[in-house]
N, C-alpha and C positions, 0 to 999 in steps of 0.2 A: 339464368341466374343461379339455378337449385346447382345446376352442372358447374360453375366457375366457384361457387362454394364449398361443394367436394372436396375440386383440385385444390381448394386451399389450404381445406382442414387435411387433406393427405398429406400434401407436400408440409405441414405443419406437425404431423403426427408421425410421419417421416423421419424428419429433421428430429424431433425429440426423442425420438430411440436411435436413430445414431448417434447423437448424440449420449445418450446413457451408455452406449456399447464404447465409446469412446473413454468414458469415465470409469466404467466397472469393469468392465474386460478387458479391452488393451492396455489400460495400466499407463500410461504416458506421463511423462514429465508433466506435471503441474502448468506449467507455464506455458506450455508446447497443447494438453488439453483445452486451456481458454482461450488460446488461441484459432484452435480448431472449430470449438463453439462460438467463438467472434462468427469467423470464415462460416460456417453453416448458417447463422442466424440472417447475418446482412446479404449474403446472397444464395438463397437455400440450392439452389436448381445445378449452377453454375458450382457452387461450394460443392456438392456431391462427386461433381466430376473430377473436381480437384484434389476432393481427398482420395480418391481409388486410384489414382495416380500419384500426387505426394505423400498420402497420411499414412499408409497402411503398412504396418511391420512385416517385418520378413516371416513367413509362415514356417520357414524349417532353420530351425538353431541349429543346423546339423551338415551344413552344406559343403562342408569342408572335410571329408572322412578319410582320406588315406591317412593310414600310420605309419608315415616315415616318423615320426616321433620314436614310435616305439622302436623301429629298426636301427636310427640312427643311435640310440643311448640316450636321448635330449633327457628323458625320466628321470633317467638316474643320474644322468650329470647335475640335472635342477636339482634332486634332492641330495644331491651330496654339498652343493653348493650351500642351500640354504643350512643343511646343519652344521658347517663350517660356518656359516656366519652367527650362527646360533648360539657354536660353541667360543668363539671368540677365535678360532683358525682360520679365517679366511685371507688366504694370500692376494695382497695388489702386490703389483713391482713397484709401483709407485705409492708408497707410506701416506703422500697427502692425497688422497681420493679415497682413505679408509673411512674417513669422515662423512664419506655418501654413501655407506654400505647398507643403509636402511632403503635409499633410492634403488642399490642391486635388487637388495633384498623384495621390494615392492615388484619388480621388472621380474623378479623369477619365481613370485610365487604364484603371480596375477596371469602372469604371459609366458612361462615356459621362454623368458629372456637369457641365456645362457652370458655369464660375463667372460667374454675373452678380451686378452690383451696383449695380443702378438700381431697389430693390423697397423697398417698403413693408410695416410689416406694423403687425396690430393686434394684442394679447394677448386673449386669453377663459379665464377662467381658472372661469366659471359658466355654468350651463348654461340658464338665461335670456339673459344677454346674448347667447351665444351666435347661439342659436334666432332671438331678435329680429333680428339682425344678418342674419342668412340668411336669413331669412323677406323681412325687407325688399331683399337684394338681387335675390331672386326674382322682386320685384312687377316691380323697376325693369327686369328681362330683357328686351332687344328683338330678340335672334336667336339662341340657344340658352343649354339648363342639363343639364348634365353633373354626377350625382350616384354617385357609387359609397358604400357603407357595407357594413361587416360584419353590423351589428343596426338591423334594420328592425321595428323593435312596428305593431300595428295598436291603440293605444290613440290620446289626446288627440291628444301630438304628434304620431304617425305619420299623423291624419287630417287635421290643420293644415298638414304638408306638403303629404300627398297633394292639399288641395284648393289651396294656391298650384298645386303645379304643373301640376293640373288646369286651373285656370284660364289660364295661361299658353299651354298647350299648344291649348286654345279661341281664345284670340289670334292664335295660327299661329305663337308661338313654339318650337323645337325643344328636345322636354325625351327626354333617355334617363336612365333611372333604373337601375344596376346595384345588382344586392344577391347579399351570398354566400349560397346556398343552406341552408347548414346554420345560419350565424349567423342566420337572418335566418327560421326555420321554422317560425316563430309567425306571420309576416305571413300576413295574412289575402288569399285568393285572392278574394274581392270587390273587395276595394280594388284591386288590380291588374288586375281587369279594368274596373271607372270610369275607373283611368288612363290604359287602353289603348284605353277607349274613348273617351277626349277626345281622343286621338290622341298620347300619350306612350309611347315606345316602353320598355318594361318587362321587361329579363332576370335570369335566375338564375346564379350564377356558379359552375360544379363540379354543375350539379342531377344529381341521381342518373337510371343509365340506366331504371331499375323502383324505383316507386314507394316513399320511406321503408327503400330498400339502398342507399345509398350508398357505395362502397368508395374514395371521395378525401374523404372524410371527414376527414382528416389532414391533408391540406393547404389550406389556406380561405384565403380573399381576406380580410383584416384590416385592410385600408387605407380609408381616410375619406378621401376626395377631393369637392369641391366646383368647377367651373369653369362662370363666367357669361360669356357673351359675350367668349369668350377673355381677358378683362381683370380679372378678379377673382376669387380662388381661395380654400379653405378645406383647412386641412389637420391634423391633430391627434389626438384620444385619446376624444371623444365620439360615441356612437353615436344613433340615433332612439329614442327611447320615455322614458316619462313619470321613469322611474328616474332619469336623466340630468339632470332636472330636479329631484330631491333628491325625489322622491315614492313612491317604495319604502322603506318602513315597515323592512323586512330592513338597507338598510345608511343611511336616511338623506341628509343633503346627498351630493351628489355633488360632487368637486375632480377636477375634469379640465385640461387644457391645450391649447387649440384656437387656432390662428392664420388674421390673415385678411392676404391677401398682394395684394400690384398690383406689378404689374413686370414684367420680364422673365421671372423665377422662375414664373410663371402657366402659358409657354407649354411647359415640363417638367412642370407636374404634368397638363397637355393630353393632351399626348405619352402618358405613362401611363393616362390613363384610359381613349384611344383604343387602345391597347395591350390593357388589358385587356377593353374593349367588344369589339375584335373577335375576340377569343380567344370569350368566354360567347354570342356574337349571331350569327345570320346573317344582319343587319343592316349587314355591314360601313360604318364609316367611311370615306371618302376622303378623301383629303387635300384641304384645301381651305383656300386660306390666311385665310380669315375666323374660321378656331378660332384664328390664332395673330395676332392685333392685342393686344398689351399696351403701357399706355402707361406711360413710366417714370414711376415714384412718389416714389422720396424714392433713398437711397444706402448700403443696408444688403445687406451682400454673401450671397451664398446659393448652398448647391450641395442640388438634388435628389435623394433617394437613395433608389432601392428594391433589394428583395434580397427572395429566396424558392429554392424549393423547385428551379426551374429556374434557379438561377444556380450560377456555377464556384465563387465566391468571398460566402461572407458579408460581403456588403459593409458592411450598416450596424455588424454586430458589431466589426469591422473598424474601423470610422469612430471607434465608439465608446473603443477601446484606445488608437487613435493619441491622440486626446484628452485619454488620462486620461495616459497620458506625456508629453506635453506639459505637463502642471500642473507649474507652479512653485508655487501657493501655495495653492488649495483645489480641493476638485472638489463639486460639490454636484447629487444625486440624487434622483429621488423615481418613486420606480416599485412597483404595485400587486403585481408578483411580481419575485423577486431569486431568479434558477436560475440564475449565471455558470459557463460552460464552463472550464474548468483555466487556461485563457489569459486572458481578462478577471477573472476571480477572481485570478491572479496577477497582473497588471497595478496591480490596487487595493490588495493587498496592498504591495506594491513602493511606491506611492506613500504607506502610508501609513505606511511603516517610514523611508519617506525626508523625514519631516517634512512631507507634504503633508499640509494639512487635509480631511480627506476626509469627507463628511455623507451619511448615507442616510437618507432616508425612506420609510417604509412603513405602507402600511393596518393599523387595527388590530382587522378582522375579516376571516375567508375569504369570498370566494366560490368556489373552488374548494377543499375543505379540504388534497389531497395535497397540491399548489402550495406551501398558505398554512404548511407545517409544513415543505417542503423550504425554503423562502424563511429561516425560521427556523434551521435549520442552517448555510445559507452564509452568513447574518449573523452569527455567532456567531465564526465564522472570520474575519471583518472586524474584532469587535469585539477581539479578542487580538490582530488587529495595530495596534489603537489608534485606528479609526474612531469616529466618533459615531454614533450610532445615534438617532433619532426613529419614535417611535409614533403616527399621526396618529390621533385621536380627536373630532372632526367630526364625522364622517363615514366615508365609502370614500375614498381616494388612489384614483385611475385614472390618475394626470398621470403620462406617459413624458418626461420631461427631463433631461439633463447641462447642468450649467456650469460651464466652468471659467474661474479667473483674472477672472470679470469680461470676457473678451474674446469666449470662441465660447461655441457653444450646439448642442443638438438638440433639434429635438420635434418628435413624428412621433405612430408607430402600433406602434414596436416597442417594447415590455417584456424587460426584461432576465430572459432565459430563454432555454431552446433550442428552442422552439417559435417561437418571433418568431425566432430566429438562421437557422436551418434549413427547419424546415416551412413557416410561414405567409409571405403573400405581404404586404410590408411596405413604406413608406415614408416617409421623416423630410428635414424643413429641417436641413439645418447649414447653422449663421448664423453671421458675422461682424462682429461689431459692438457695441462695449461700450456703447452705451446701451441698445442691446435686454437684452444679456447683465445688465446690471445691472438694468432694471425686472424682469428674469427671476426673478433673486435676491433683488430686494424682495417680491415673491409667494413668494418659500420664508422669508423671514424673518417675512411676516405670518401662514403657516402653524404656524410653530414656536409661537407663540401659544396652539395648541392640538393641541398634542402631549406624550407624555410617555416620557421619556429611557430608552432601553433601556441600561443599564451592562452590564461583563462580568461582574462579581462577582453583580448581579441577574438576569444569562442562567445561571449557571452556581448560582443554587438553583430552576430547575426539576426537575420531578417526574421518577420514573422512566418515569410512562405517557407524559409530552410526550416526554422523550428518544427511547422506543421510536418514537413517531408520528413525529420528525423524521430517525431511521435509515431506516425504512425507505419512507420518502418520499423521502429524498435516493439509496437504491438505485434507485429506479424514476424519478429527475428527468430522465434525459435522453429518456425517452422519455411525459413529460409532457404 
């Protein structure tokens, strides 16, 4: 009895200084902390193992060290930019996007966002055309291909990759292939050794110190990055494997949103990928000005942005609120998970109380079921302040996109959640340019086609067991 009393008062004594260590020293979102003390209290033993696995910050704010920044000019370019806007010189070619220059302004003092606007872009809104599109600029590769992705399969497409880039790399073309470790822990260790052994250099991003323990588990590389021959880039919401191409029985077509980029904009998402390459590799990249030849494409403006787990400021979250205040007239969404933190949930709110047409759209099955039931509570909160609501029924929604006004845009890698805000490592285009912003919107309009209208009167006769399921989902959402 003395002995089962011990372990209690330990396991009790325990629990209340991780807890204080959670409060006083890690410094956590408010929200994200009582959530943590929920999870410790109700299951002490089991919550322990959870948190050293989900809860724990990244220990080096520093994991990113090469200065291409400083090689490239990025410094000086940022600070000539921002005193140009400061001083009231700052040039768009296009006069109505001057009206977002506090948005530049935010993008390049926060993030080292440089604004260029000599880029071209292409939409992909399937996951064929997609594929095809990169497959074919693969073949065309005459001096490197830089691949990063969160979900690497070793099915059809993953081996259709693998063997362009195989071949390439047989060429004597330079292919590094990054993939995040935990997204990606299905690929198959054959295939990465044929592609290592055609001479494709092949890392893991975050791979565990021993074997299937991985305690950065929490924080994962979620960014899709493509760069060929410094001069053509891919950027967006689709990962590698057959799913993606609408062949998973489970959800169906797949609706994603992937862009392909030429311009200036090219040699930022370089920047990043080399960033992250030589964080995962001991491989290091050098600088070497043949990754950055971009030739100007067309005249569509763009600032690069990533955010994650080792930055000061949520930047894209950030990016994303400036935006939605700035609507005068609609804001139009469609994202796979909807977990908005107290500030972008009031931000929407606010816009939609103030007459702004506000649309979201959402999947209308889980792949994650907590996610897909907290998603449902903070829509519900939308639809009382007079949001439209869309059910997409196709398929899965995967597409990360805002647009507002017809004039900007983003589409990236981040979903609206606090895991894309905080944990995962992330990056999104914000565009400038109302023909893109409008073809943007002609894709949310041919999707509504096949959707069906969540009202609030029809959220508010669900059951008591969904209610329960969306309570205490949204107690546990920030630590999702």
């Amino acid at each position: 009895m003395e002995i089962t009393q011990l372990i209690i008062t330990f396991i009790l004594v325990f629990n209340i200084l991780l807890s204080l260590t959670i409060i006083f020293l890690e410094r956590k979102n408010p929200t994200a902390t009582w959530a943590w003390i929920m999870v410790l209290t109700f299951i002490p033993i089991f919550g322990f193992i959870l948190y050293l696995i989900f809860g724990r910050k990244l220990s080096n704010k520093t994991i990113f060290t090469w200065d291409t920044k400083s090689k490239l000019g990025v410094k000086t370019a940022v600070q000539h930019q921002l005193r140009d806007i400061e001083n009231g010189d700052f040039f768009v070619n296009d006069p109505r996007m001057y009206q977002y220059k506090d948005l530049f302004y935010l993008h390049l003092r926060n993030n080292d966002a440089i604004y260029s606007q000599d880029n071209d872009v292409n939409i992909f809104t399937d996951g064929h055309r997609k594929f095809d599109s990169l497959l074919e600029d693969i073949e065309n590769a005459t001096d490197h291909i830089h691949l990063l992705y969160y979900i690497v399969r070793s099915d059809h497409l993953g081996s259709r990759l693998a063997d362009a880039l195989i071949k390439k790399a047989k060429e004597g073309v330079e292919v590094r292939f990054l993939y995040d470790d935990l997204g990606s822990r299905t690929l198959s260790r054959k295939m990465i050794r044929k592609m290592r052994h055609a001479g494709a250099d092949v890392q893991g991003f975050f791979p565990p110190l021993i074997p299937k323990v991985n305690f950065k588990i929490n924080h994962r590389n979620h960014r899709k990055l493509v760069i060929i021959d410094g001069k053509t880039g891919y950027i967006g919401g689709f990962n590698i494997g057959d799913e993606y191409l609408g062949q998973n029985k489970r959800f169906g077509y797949w609706r994603d949103t992937h862009l392909r980029i030429k311009g200036s904009a090219v040699k930022h998402l370089q920047t990043r990928f080399i960033l992250d390459w030589n964080q995962a590799s001991r491989h290091d990249i050098d600088y070497d000005e043949r990754y950055y030849t971009p030739v100007p494409a067309g005249n569509i403006g763009m600032q690069i942005v990533s955010s994650g787990p080792d930055s000061e400021w949520e930047q894209i979250k950030n990016g994303y609120i400036k935006m939605i205040m700035s609507a005068k007239e609609y804001i139009f969404i469609q994202t796979p998970y909807f977990i908005p933190d107290e500030s972008l949930l009031n931000a929407l709110k606010i816009a939609c109380l103030s007459g702004v047409d506000v649309r979201i759209m959402i999947p209308n099955k889980p792949d994650h079921p907590f996610v897909y039931w907290a998603t449902y509570s903070y829509i519900g909160d939308l639809l009382k302040a007079g949001a439209t609501v869309y059910i997409y029924q196709k398929g899965f929604l995967h597409a990360k996109m805002i647009v507002v006004d017809s004039k900007i845009a983003s589409i990236g890698t981040a979903n609206i959640d606090v895991r894309s805000f905080r944990l995962n490592f992330e990056i999104n285009a914000f565009l400038y340019n109302e023909t893109l912003a409008e073809m943007l919107v002609d894709e949310f309009e041919k999707d509504m086609e096949h959707v069906t209208i969540l009202t609030y009167p029809l959220y508010q006769q669900r059951s008591v067991w969904i209610r329960f399921k969306e309570s205490i989902s949204r107690l546990i959402s920030p630590i999702l």
